[in-house]
N, C-alpha and C positions, 0 to 999 in steps of 0.2 A: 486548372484544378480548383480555382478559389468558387464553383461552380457548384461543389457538391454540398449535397442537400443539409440543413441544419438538423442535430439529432438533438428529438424532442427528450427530455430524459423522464420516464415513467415511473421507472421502479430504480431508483438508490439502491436499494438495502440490497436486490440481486447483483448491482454490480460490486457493491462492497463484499457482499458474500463468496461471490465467486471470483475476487482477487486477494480475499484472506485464503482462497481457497487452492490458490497458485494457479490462476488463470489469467491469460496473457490477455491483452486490449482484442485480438483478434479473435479468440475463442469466444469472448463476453462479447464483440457485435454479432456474432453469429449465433448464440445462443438468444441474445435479443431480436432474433431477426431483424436487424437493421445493418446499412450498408458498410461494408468495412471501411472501407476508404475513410468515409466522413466520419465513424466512432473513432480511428484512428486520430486523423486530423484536431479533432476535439480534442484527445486523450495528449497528442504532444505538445497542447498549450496546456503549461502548468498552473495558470490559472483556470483553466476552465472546470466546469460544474462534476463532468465525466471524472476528469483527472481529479477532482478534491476526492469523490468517493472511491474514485477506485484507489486513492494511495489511505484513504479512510480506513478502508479496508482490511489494507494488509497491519496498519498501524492496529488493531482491534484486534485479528488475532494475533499479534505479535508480543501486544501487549498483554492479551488474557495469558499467553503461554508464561511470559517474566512474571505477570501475580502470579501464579503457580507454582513456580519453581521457588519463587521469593518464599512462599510460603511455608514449602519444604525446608528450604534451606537452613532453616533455624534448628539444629541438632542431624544434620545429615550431609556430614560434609562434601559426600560427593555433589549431591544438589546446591551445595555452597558455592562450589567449584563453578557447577553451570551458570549458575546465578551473575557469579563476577566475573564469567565470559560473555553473557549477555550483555554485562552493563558494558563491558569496556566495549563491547561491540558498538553499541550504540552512540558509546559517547566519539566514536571513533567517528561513525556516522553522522554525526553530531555536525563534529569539527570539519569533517570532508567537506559537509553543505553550505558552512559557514566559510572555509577558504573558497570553494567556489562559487561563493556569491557576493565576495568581498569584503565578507564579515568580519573577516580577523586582521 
């Protein structure tokens, strides 16, 4: 397998767009026309170029969605409420990434 071809990366912005946009590694090499196998491969080395933008991605809309609600949030408690589900969400996620990477 160490065989398959290297993917050039052309266009970022599409694949950060369309994994803010809940599109899996496989649906984004096929919409790149380029080979699954190998966008995959790229995509499970967390450091590679693929993977920074595709998890870029989700990070950008994730975080236009939290300014937004943040914004609301200021006399609307229900969006208050989302607000500090969001955060603890993430801080959750936070600390997940940090005990599984030895960090705590």
């Amino acid at each position: 397998m160490d065989d398959l071809p290297e993917i050039e990366l052309t266009d970022e912005q599409t694949i950060e767009q369309l994994a803010g946009a809940g599109y899996g590694p496989r649906e984004i090499a096929i919409f790149l026309n380029t080979d699954v196998r190998a966008f995959k491969k790229q995509w499970d080395d967390p450091d590679s170029t693929i993977r920074y933008h595709y998890d870029r991605g989700i990070l950008l809309v994730e975080g236009k969605i939290a300014m937004g609600i943040a914004g609301l949030a200021i006399g609307d408690p229900a969006a208050a409420k989302q607000h500090m589900q969001i955060v603890a969400a993430r801080e959750f996620q936070i600390n997940r990434n940090k005990l599984l990477n030895g960090e705590l």
